[in-house]
N, CA, C and O atoms as a DFTB+ gen file, in Angstrom:
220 C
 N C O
     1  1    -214.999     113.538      14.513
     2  2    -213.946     114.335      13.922
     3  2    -212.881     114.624      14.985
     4  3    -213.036     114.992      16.149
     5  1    -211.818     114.378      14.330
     6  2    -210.597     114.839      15.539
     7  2    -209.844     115.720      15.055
     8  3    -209.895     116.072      13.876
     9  1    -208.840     116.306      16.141
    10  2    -208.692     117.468      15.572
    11  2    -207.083     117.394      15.800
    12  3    -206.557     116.643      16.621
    13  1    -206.292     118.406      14.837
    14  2    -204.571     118.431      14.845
    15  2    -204.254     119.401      16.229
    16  3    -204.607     120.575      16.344
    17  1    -203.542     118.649      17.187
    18  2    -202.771     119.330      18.418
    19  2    -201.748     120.153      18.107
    20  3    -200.983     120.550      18.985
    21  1    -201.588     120.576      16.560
    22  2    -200.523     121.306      16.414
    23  2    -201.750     122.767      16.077
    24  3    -201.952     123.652      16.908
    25  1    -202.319     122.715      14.917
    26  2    -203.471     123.620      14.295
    27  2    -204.392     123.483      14.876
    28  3    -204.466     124.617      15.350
    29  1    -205.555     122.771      15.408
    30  2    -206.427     122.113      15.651
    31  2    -207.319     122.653      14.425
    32  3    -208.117     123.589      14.481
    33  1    -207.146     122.206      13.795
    34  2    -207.921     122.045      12.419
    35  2    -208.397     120.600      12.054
    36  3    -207.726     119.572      11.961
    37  1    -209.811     120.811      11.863
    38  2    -210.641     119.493      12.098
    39  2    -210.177     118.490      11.205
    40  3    -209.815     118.946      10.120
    41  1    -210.057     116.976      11.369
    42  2    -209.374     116.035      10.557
    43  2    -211.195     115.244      10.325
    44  3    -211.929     115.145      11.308
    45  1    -211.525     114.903       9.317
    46  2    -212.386     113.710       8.895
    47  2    -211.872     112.858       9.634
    48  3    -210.920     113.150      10.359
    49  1    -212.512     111.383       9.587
    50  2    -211.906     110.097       9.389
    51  2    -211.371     109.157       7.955
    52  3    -210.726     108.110       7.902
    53  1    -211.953     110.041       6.845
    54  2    -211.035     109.906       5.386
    55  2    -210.438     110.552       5.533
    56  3    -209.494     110.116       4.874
    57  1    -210.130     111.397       5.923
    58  2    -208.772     112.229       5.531
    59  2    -207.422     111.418       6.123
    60  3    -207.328     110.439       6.863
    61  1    -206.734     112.002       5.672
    62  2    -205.103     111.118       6.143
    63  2    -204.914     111.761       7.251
    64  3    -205.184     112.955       7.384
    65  1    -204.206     110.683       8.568
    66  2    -204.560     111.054       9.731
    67  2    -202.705     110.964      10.315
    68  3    -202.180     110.074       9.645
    69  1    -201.882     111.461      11.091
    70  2    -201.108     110.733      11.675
    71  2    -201.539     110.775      13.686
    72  3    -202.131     111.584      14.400
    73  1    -200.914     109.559      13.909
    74  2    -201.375     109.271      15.660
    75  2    -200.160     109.169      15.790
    76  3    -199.427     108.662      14.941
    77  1    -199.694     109.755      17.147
    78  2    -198.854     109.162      17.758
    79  2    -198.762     109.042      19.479
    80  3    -199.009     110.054      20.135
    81  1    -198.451     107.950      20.072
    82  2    -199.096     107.310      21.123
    83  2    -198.017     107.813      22.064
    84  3    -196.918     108.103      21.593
    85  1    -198.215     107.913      23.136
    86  2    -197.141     107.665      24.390
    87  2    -196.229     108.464      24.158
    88  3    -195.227     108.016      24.715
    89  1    -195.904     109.790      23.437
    90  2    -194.902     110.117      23.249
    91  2    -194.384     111.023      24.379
    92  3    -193.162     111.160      24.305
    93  1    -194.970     111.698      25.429
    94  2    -194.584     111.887      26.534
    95  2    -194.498     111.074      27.672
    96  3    -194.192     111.552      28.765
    97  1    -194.728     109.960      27.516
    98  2    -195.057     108.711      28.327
    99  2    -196.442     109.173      29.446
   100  3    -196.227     109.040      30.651
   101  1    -197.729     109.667      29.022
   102  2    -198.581     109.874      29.301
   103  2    -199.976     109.610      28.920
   104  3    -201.054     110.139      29.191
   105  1    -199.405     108.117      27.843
   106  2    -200.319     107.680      27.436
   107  2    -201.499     108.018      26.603
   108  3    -202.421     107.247      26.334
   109  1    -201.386     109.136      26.258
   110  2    -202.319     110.143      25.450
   111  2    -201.864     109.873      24.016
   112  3    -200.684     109.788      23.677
   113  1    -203.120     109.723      23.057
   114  2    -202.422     109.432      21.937
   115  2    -202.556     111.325      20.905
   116  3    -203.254     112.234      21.354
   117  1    -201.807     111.450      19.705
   118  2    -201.372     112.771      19.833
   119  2    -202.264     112.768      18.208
   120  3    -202.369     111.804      17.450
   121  1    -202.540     113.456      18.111
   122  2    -202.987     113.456      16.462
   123  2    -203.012     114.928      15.081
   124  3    -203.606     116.006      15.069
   125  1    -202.178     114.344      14.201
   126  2    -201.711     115.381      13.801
   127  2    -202.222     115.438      12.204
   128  3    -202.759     114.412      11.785
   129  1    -202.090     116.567      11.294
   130  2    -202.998     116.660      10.003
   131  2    -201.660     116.509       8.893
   132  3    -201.873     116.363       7.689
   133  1    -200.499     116.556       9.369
   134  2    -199.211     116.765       8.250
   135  2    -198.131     116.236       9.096
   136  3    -198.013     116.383      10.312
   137  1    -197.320     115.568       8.247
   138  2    -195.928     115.669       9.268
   139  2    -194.799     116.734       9.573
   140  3    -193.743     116.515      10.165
   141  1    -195.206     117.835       9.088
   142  2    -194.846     118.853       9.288
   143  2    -195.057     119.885      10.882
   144  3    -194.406     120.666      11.576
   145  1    -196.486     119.211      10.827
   146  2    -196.702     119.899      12.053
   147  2    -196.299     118.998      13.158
   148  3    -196.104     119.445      14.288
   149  1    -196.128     117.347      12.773
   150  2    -195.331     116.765      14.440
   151  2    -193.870     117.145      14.325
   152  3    -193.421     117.488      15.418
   153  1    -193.149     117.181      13.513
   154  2    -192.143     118.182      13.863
   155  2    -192.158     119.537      14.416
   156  3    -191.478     119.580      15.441
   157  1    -192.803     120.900      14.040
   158  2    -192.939     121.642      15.184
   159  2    -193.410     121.698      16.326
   160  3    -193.226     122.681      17.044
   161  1    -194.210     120.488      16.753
   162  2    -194.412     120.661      18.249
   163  2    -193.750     120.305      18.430
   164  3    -193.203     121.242      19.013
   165  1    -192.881     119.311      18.483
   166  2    -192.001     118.355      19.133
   167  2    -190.537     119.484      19.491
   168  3    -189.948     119.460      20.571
   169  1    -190.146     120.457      18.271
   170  2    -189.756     121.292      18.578
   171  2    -190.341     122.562      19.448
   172  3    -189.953     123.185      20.436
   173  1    -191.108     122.600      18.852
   174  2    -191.945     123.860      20.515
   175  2    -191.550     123.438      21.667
   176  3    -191.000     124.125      22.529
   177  1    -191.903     121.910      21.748
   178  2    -191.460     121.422      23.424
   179  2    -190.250     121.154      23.639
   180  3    -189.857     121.474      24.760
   181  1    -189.333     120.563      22.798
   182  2    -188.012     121.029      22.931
   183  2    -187.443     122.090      23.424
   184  3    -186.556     121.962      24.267
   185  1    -187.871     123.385      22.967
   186  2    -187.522     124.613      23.058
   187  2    -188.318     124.770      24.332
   188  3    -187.454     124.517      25.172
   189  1    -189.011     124.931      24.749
   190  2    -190.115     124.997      25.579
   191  2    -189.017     124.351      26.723
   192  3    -188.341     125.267      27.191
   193  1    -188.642     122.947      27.325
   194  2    -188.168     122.052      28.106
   195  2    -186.792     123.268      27.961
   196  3    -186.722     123.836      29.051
   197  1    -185.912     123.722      27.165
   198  2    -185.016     124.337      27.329
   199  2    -185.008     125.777      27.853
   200  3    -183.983     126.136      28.432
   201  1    -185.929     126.573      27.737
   202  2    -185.869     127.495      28.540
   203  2    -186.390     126.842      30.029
   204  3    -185.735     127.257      30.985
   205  1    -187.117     126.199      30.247
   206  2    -187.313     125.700      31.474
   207  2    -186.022     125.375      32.619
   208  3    -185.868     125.509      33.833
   209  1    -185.331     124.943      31.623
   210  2    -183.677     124.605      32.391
   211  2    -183.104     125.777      32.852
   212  3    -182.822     126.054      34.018
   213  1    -182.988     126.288      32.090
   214  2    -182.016     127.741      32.306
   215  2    -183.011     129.032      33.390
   216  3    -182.371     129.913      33.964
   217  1    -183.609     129.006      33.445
   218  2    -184.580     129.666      34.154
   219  2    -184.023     129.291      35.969
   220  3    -184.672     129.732      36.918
């Protein structure tokens, strides 16, 4: 069972899954339960990388 990096709410392997690979270029693949939730991380770290700047 794997789990969503956004919720970590447990995914089956029937259940509908999304992966996504390399997206920090760290080779880690990312796995998510909705596409809803790879849009808010992606924004968390967005936001996240932007206060980092200004700081």
């Amino acid at each position: 069972m794997r789990k969503c990096i956004y919720c970590h709410r447990g995914i089956r392997d029937s259940d509908k899954l999304i992966a996504l690979y390399n997206v920090d270029k760290t080779g880690y693949i990312y796995f998510f339960c909705s596409w809803w939730h790879v849009v808010k991380w992606h924004l968390l770290k967005w936001i996240k990388g932007l206060e980092a700047e200004h700081k």
